[in-house]
C-alpha positions in Angstrom: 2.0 -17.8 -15.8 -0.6 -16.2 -14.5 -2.1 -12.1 -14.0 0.9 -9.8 -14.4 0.7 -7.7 -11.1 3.0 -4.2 -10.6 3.6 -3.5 -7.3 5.1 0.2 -6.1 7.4 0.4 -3.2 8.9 -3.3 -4.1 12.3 -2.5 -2.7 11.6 -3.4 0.5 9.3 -4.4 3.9 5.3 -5.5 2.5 6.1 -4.7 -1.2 9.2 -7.3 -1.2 7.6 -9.8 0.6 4.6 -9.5 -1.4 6.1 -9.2 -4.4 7.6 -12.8 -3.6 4.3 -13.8 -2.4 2.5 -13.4 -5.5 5.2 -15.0 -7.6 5.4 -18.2 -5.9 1.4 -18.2 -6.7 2.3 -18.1 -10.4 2.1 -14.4 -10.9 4.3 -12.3 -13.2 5.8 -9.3 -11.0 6.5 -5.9 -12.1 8.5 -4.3 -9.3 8.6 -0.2 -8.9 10.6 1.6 -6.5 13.2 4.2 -6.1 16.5 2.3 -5.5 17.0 0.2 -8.6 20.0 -2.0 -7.4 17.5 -3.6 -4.7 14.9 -4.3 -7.5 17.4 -6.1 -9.6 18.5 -8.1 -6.7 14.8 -8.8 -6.2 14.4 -9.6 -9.1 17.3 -11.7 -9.2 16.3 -14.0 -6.3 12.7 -14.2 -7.6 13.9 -15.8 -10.5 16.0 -18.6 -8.7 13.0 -19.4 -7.6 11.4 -20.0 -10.4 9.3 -17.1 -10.7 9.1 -14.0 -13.4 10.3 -10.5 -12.7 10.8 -7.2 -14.5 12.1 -4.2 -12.8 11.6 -0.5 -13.6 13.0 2.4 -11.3 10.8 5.2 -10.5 9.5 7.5 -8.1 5.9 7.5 -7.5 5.4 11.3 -6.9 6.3 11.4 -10.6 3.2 11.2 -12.5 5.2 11.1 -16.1 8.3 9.1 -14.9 6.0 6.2 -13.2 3.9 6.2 -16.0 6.8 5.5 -18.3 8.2 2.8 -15.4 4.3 1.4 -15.9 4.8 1.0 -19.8 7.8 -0.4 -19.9 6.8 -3.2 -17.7 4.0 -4.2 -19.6 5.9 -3.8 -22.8 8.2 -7.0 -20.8 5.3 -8.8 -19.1 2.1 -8.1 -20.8 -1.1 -5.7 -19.5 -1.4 -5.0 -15.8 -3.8 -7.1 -14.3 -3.3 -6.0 -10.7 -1.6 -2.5 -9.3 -0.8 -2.7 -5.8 0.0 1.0 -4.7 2.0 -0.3 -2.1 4.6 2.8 -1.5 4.5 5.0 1.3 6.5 6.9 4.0 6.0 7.8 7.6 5.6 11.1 7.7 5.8 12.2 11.7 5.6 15.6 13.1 4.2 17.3 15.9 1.7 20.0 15.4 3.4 22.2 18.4 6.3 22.2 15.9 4.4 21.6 12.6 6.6 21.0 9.7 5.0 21.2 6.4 8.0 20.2 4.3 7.2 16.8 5.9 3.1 17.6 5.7 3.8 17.9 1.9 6.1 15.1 1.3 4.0 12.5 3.1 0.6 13.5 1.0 2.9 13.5 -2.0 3.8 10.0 -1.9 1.2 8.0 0.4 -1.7 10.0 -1.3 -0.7 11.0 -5.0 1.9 8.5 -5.1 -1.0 6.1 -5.4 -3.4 8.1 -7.5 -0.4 8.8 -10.2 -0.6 4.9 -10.4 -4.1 4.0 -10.8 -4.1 6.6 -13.4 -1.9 4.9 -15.1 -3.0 1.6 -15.6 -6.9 2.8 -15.0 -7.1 3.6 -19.2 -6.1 0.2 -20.1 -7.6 -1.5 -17.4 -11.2 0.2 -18.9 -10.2 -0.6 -22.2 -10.1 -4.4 -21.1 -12.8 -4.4 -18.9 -10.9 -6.1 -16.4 -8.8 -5.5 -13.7 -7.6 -5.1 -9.9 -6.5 -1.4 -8.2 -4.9 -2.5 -4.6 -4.1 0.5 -2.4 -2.0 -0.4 0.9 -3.6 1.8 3.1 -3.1 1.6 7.1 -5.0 1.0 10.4 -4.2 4.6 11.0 -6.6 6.0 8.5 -9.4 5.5 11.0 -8.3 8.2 13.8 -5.7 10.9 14.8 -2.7 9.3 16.0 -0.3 11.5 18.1 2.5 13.2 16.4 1.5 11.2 13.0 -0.7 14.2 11.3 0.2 13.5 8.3 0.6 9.9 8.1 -3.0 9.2 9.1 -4.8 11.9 7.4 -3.0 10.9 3.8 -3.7 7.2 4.5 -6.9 8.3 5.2 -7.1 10.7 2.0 -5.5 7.3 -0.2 -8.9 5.1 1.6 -11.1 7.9 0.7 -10.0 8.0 -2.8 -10.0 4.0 -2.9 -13.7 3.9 -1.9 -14.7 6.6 -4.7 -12.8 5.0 -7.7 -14.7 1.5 -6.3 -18.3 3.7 -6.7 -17.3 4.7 -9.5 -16.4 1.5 -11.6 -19.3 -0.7 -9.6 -20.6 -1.2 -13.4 -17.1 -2.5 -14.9 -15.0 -5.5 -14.0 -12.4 -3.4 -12.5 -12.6 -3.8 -8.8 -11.0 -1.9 -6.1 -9.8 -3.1 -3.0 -8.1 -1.4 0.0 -5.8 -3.5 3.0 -5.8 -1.9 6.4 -2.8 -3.8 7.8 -1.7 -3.3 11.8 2.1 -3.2 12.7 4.0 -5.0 9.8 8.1 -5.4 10.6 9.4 -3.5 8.3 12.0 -0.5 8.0 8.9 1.4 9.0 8.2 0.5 12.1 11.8 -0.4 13.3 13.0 1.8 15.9 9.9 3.2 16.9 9.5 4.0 20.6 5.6 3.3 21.0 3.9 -0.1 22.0 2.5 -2.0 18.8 0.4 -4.5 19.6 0.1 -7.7 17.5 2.8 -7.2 15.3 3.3 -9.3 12.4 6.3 -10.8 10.2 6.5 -9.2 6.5 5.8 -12.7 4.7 2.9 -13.6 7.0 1.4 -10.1 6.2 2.1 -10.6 2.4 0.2 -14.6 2.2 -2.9 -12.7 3.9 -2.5 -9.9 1.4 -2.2 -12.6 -1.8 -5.3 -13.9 0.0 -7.6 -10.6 -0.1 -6.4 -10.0 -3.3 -7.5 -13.6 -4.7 -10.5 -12.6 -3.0 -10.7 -9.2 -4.8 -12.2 -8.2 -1.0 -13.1 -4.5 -1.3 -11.2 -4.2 2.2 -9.3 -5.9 4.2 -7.4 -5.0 7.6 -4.9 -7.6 9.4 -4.2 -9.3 11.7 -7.4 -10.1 12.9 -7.4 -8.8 16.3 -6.9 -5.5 14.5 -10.3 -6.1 13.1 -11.9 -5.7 16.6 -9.6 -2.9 17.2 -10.5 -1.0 14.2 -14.3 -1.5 15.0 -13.5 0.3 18.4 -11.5 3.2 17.0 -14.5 4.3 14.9 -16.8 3.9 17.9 -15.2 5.4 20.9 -16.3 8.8 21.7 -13.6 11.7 21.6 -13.0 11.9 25.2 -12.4 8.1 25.6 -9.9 8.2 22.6 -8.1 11.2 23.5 -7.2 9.8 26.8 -5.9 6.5 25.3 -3.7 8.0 23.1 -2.3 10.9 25.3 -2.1 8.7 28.2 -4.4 11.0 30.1 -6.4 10.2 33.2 -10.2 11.7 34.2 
């Protein structure tokens, strides 16, 4: 069997499909997530196909309770090789009608979420001198998106943080790596009213996930046309991308 790899946000969209992902490449799965009746089933099914699973239920904005989730999955599957801070929410409000309840919430799970699990698998991870910290960022982080506040600027916070922790542990084998994806299908994006362009399938976005990973690239952004989108989005001047996304003329 090969690296034992914890996932957060398992129950569903990239985290299940990625969580299969990496166990039909040999890995042992640790699946995290909120609703622990979908983790079992996920479980369940992993293991018809051949593949190793251990669940534990938790919520990520609990530092103490995902800590314990952490522990008890190593206790069943040995030391975590990889985290992949996968879970995150949407987080959309309108700043004529701010509301911080939402504000707070988002940064509570797509920013701290992911820094309650890298700090609890960094201590052993140092203590090894080995290891992989995955954040699932988004596209997102790179500019302002209408009515998505706080979606962007946490997934921005979360790449921020990423890049730091990489600095700082250049001189260990722990390595750091951040994914960009563009539209995934997943519960997140269904019923959305706004165009997204070269949308991808769950399992395709998980095999190029399982790829970066392999790689231990320190980022990674999909699908590729995304690449060249992202490039543009941190190049545009302000006036150019304020009329794109408001729809406004001259």
């Amino acid at each position: 069997m090969g690296a034992h790899v914890i996932i957060t946000g398992a129950s569903s969209g990239i985290g299940e499909a990625l969580a299969r992902e990496m166990a039909r490449r040999g890995h042992s799965v640790g699946l995290i997530a909120r609703r622990a009746d979908k983790l079992l089933e996920l479980a369940a099914s992993i293991a018809d196909e051949g593949g190793e699973a251990a669940v534990a239920a938790a919520d990520v904005c609990d530092a103490e309770a995902l800590a314990q989730a952490i522990s008890q999955l190593e206790q069943s599957l040995g030391p975590c090789a990889i985290l992949v801070a996968n879970a995150g929410i949407g987080g959309a409000t309108n700043a004529k009608d701010l509301d911080l309840q939402v504000v707070r919430q988002t940064f509570e799970v797509n920013l701290m979420g992911a820094v309650h699990a890298a700090h609890a698998v960094l201590p052993g991870m140092l203590a090894r001198d080995r290891g992989q910290l995955v954040v699932v960022s988004s596209i997102a982080a790179l500019r302002g998106l209408p009515g998505s506040a706080p979606y962007s600027s946490s997934k921005a916070a979360v790449s921020t943080f990423w890049e730091s922790l990489r600095v700082d542990l250049h001189d260990t084998n722990v390595g750091c790596t951040t994914i960009h994806p563009g539209f995934v299908k997943t519960p997140l994006t269904e019923g959305k009213d706004f165009v997204m362009p070269f949308r991808v399938d769950p399992d395709q976005a998980a095999r190029w996930m399982a790829d970066a990973i392999a790689r231990r690239d320190r980022h990674f952004t999909f699908p590729w046309p995304m690449r060249l989108v992202s490039w543009l989005m941190r190049r545009v001047p302000d006036w150019i991308w304020d009329a794109v996304v408001t729809g406004r003329r001259g």
